[in-house]
Each structure stands twice: as C-alpha cells, then as structure tokens.
MIMINU-703953 format. One line per 8 residues: number of its first residue (from 1); their letters; for each residue x, y, z of N, C-alpha, C, CB. Coordinates in steps of 0.02 Angstrom, whole numbers, padded with zeros to 5 digits. Glycine has a CB too. Example, Ala and Ser with C-alpha at 12.3 -4.5 7.8 and 13.67 -1.06 7.14 Angstrom:
2
1 = as = 00660:-00284:00390:00615:-00225:00390:00660:-00165:00390:00565:-00224:00452  00642:-00112:00354:00684:-00053:00357:00645:00002:00394:00704:-00030:00286
This chain:
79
1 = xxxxxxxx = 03210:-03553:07231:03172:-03593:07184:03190:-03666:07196:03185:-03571:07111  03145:-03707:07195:03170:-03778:07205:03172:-03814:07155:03139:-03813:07246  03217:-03882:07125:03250:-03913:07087:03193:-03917:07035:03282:-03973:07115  03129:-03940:07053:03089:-03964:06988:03092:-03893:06954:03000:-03997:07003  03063:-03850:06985:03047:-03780:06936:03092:-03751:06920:03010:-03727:06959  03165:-03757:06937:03214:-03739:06912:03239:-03790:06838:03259:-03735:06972  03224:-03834:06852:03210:-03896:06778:03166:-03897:06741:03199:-03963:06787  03119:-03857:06761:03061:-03849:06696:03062:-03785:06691:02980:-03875:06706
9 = xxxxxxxx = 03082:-03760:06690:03076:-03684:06692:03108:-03661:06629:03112:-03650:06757  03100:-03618:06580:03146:-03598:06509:03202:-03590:06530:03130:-03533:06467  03263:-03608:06486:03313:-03576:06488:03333:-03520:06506:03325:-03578:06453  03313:-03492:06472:03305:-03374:06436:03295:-03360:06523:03182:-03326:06356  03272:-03411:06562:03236:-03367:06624:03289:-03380:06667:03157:-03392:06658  03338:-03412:06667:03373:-03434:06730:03426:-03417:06751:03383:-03486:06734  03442:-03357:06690:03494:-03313:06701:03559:-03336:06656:03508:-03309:06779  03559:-03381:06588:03600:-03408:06571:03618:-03342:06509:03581:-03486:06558
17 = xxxxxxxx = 03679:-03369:06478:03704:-03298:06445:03658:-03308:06352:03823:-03296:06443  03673:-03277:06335:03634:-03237:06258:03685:-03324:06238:03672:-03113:06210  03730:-03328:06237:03753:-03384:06192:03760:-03439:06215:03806:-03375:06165  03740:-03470:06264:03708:-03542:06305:03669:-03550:06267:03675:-03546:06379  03600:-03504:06267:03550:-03514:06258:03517:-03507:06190:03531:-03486:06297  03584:-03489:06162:03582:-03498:06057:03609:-03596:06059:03686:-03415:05989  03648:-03595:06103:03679:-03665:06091:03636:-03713:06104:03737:-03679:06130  03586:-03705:06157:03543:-03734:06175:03495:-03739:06117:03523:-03707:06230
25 = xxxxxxxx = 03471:-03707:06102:03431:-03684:06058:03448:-03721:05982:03438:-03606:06060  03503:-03740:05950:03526:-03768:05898:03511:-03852:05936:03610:-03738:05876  03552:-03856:05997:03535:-03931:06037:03466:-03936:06050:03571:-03941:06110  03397:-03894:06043:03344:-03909:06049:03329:-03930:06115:03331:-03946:06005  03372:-03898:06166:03333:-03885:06228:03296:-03853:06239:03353:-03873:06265  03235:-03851:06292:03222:-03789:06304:03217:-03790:06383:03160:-03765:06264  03247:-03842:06444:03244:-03827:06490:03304:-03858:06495:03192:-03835:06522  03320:-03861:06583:03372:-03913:06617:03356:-03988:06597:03369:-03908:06702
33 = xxxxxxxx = 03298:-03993:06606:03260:-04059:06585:03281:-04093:06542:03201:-04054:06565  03267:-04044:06491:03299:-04086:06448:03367:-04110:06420:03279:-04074:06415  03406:-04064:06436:03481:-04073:06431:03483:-04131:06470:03530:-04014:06458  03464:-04145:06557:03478:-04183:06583:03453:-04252:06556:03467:-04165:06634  03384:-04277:06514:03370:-04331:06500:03432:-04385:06444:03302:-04313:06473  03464:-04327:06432:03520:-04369:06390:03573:-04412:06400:03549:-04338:06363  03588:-04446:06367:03670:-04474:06392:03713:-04435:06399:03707:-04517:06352  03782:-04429:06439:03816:-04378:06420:03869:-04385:06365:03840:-04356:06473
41 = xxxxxxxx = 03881:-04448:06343:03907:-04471:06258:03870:-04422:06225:03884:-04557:06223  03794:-04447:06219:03770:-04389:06169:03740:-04318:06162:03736:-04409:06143  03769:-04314:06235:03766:-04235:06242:03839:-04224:06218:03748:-04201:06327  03893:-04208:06214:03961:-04207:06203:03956:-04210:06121:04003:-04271:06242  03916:-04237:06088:03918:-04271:06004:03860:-04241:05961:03904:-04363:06003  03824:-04182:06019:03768:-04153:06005:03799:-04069:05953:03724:-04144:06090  03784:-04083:05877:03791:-04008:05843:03782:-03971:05879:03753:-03986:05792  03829:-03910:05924:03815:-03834:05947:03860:-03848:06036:03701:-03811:05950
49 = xxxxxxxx = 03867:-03931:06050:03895:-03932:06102:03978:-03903:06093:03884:-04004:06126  03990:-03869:06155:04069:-03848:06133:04069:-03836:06228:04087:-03755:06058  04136:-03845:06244:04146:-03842:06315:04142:-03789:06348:04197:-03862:06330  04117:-03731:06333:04143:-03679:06371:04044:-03673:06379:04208:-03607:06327  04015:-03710:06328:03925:-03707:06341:03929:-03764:06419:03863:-03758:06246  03971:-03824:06412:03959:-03872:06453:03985:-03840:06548:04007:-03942:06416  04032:-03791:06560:04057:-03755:06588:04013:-03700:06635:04093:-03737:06544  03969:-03665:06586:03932:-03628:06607:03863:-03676:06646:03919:-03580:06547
57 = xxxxxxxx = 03865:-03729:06599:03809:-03781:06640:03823:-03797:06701:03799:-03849:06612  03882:-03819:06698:03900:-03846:06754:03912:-03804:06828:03955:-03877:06733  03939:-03739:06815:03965:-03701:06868:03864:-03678:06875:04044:-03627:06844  03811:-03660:06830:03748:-03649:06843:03704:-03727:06899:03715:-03635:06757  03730:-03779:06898:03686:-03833:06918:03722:-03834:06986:03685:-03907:06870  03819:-03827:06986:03834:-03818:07050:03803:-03789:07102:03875:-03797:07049  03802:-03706:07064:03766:-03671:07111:03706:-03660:07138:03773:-03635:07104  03677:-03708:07104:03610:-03705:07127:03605:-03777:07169:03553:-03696:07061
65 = xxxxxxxx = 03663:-03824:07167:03658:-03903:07221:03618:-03951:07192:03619:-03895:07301  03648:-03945:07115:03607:-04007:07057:03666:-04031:07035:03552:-03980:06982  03716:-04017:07036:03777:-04048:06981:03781:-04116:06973:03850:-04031:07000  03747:-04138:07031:03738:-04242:07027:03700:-04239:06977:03692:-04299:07098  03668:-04223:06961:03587:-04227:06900:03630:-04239:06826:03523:-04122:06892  03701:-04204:06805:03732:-04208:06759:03763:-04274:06738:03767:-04166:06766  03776:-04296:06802:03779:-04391:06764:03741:-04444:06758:03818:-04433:06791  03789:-04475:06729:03745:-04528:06697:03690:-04560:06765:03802:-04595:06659
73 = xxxxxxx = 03644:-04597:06732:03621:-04614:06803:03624:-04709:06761:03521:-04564:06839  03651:-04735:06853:03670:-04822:06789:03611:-04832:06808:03740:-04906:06805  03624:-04895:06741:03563:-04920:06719:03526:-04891:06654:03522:-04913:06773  03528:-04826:06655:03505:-04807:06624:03531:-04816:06530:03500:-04757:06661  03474:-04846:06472:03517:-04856:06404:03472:-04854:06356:03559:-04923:06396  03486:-04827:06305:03446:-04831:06255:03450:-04883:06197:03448:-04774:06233  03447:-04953:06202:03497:-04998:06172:03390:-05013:06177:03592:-05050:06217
C-alpha cells in the first residue's frame, strides 16, 4: 500500500490494536492524517494520549518507512 492510502485510510483498517483505536477515537482521529497534521506539543497534551498509544504509532509508521512524517515539520505554526 503506498503512503497516501495508508494516511487516509481508517484506523480500524490498518491493523492497529482494539485500544489505539479507542484512544484515537477519544483524540478524534480517524486516520494517520490526521494525527500527523498536529503539533507534536499538542499531540502529547491531547486527552487519551498516553505513551504506550504513541509507541504503537511509532513502531506502525516505522514499519511501514513514514516515521519522518511524525515530526514536526519547521516552519510549520499555528500562532
């Protein structure tokens, strides 16, 4: 699958576990997309974030050869 459709694609579909995808779900994701449009300050400060959700993200974006997508990108601010 390649990066866009793996970013728009539901959560529930990408193989993430029953409780990612409750956490997600309280954070009002519903793709990669959108997790990724955030800061990562306020992903970290987001009700339902807890590290072991940020963990499973991370070892999921590794393996698929996105884990750059998780930082910040400069420049980027909501000021």
């Amino acid at each position: 699958m390649n990066a866009d459709k793996i970013l728009s694609s539901p959560l529930s579909t990408l193989g993430f576990s029953v409780s990612f995808c409750d956490s997600c779900e309280i954070m009002g994701f519903k793709t990669l997309e959108d997790i990724l449009l955030i800061l990562p300050e306020e992903l970290v400060n987001k009700v339902g974030f807890n590290y072991n959700w940020l963990g499973e993200l991370s070892t999921y974006l590794d393996n698929e050869g996105l884990l750059h997508l998780l930082q910040a990108t400069p420049g980027k601010s909501y000021d």
